[in-house]
C-alpha positions as CSV (number, residue, x, y, z in Angstrom):
1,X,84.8,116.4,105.0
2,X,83.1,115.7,101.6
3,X,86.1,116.7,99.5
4,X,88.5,113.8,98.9
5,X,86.6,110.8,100.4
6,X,88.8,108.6,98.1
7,X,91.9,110.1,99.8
8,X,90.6,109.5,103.2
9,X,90.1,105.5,102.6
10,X,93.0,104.9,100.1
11,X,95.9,107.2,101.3
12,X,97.9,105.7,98.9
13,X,96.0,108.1,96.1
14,X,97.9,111.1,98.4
15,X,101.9,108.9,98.5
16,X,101.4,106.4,95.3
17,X,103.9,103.9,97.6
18,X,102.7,104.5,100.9
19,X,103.3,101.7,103.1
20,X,103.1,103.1,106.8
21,X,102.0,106.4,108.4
22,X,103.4,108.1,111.4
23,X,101.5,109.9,113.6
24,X,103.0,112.7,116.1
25,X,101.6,114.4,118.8
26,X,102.5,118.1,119.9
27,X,101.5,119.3,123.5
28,X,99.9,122.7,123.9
29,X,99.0,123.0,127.3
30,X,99.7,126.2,128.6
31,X,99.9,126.4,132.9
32,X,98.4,129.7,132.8
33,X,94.6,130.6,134.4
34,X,92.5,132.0,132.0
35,X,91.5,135.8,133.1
36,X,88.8,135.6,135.5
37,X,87.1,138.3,134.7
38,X,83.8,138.2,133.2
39,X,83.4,140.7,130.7
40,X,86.1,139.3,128.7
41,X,85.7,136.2,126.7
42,X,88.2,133.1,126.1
43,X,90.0,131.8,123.6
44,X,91.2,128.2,123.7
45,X,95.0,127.5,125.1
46,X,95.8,126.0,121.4
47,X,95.4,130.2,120.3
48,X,96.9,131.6,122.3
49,X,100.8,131.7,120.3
50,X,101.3,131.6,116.7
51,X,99.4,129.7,114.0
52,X,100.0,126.2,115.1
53,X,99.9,124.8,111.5
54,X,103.4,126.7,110.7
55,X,104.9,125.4,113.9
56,X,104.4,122.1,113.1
57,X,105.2,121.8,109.1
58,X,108.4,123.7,110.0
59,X,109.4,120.7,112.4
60,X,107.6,118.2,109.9
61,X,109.8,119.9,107.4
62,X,112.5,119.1,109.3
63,X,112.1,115.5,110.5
64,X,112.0,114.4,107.1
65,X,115.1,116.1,105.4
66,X,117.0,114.3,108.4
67,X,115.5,111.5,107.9
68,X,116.2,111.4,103.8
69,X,119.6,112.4,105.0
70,X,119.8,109.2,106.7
71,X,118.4,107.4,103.9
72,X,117.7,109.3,100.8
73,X,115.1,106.8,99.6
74,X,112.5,107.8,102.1
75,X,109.6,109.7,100.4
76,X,107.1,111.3,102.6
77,X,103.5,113.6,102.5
78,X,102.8,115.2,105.8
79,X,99.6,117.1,107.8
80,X,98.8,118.7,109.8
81,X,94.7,118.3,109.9
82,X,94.5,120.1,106.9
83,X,94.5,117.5,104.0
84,X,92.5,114.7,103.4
85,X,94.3,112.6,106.2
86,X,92.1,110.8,108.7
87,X,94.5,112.2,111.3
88,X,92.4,111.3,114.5
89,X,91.6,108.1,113.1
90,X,95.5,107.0,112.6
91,X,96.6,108.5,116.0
92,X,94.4,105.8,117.7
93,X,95.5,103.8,115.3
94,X,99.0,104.5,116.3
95,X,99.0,104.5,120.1
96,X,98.7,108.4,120.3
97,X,95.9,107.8,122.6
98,X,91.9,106.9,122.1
99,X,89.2,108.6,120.9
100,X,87.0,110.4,123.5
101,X,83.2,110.9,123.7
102,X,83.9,114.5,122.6
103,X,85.9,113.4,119.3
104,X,89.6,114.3,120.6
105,X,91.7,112.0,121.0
106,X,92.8,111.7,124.7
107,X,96.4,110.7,126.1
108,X,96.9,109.4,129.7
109,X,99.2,111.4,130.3
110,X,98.6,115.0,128.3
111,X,94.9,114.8,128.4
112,X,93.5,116.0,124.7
113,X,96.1,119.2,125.1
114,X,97.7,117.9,121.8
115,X,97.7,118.6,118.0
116,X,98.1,115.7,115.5
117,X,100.6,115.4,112.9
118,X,100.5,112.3,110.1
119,X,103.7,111.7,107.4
120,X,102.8,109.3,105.3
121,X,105.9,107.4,103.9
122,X,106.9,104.9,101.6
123,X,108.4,103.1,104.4
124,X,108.1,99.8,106.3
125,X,109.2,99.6,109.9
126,X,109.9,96.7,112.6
127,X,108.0,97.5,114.9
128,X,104.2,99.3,114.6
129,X,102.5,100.8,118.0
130,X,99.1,99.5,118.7
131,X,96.0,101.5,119.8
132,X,95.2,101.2,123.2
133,X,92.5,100.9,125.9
134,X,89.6,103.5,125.6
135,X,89.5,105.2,129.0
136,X,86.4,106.9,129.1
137,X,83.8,104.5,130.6
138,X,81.2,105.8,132.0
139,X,82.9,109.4,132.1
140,X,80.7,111.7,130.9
141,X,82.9,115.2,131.6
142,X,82.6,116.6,128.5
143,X,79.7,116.1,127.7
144,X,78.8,117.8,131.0
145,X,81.3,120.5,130.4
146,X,80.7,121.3,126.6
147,X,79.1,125.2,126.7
148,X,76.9,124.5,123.6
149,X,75.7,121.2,123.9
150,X,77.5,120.5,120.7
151,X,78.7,116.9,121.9
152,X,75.0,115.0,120.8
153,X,75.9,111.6,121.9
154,X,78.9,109.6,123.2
155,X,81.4,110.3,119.9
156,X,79.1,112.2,118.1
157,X,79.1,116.2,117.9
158,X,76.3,118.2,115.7
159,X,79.3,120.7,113.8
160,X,76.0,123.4,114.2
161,X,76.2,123.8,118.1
162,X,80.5,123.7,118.0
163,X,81.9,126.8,118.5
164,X,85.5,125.9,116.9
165,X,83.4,124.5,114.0
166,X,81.3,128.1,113.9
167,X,84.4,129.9,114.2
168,X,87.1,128.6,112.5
169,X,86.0,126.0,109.9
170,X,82.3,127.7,108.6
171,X,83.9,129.8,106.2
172,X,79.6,131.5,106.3
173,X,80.2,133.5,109.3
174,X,84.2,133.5,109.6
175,X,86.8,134.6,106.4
176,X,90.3,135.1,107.6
């Protein structure tokens, strides 16, 4: 997150002409129980099929030839939370859903069983979504629920205690 801190305020140092961003949402939930027993461990329902990232830029990739076959003028950047895109920030932004006390952004109606996607564009639209209500409240589930304590305060989680962040994203103890 200290890389490209220009990026993440001005996006238009990613798309020189960017005028709007859309932000997508992919569900992942998965209506299968996790294995009950004991001596084996769990990995999170986003895992459990192929890399997610290559899903997605293959139908990012898509979107946007159809969309510069519709008008070849349209220039777009996309991510998938893996450039210097403040992608929760811009699905609130958008309507996707609002931020939870854990971090993830949480939809009414899929819960926080979604990845984000961002194009950036050089395009202006009618109509923009607005962000909407945050739900939470009082709710303190995941803080409650979170195995490691990771989630410090309402919004705020210590990347030390997260197990995604201490598997996935500290290359120290985990090299692909």
């Amino acid at each position: 997150m200290d890389r490209n801190t220009d990026k993440r305020k001005d996006v238009s140092q990613i798309l020189e002409n960017c005028k709007s961003i859309i932000s997508l949402g992919m569900n992942y939930y998965v209506d299968e129980e996790f294995d009950k027993d004991e001596n084996c461990g769990k990995v999170s329902r986003y895992a459990w099929g192929k890399d997610y990232h290559l899903i997605i830029w293959e139908k990012l990739d898509r979107l946007i030839e159809f969309i510069k076959e519709l008008d070849p003028s349209f220039q777009a950047k996309s991510y998938v939370d893996t450039g210097p895109v403040m992608d929760k920030a811009w699905a609130v932004k958008s309507g996707l859903g609002w931020q939870g006390k854990h971090s993830n952004i949480i939809n009414k109606e899929i819960g926080s069983w979604f990845f984000i996607a961002n194009i950036l564009t050089n395009q202006t639209f009618e109509n923009y979504n607005k962000p909407i209500e945050d739900f939470c409240g009082t709710c303190t589930a995941c803080i409650d629920a979170c195995p490691t304590k990771a989630i410090v305060q309402d919004y705020v989680v210590d990347a030390n205690k997260c197990i995604s962040y201490l598997t996935i994203e500290n290359k120290k103890y985990y090299s692909r």
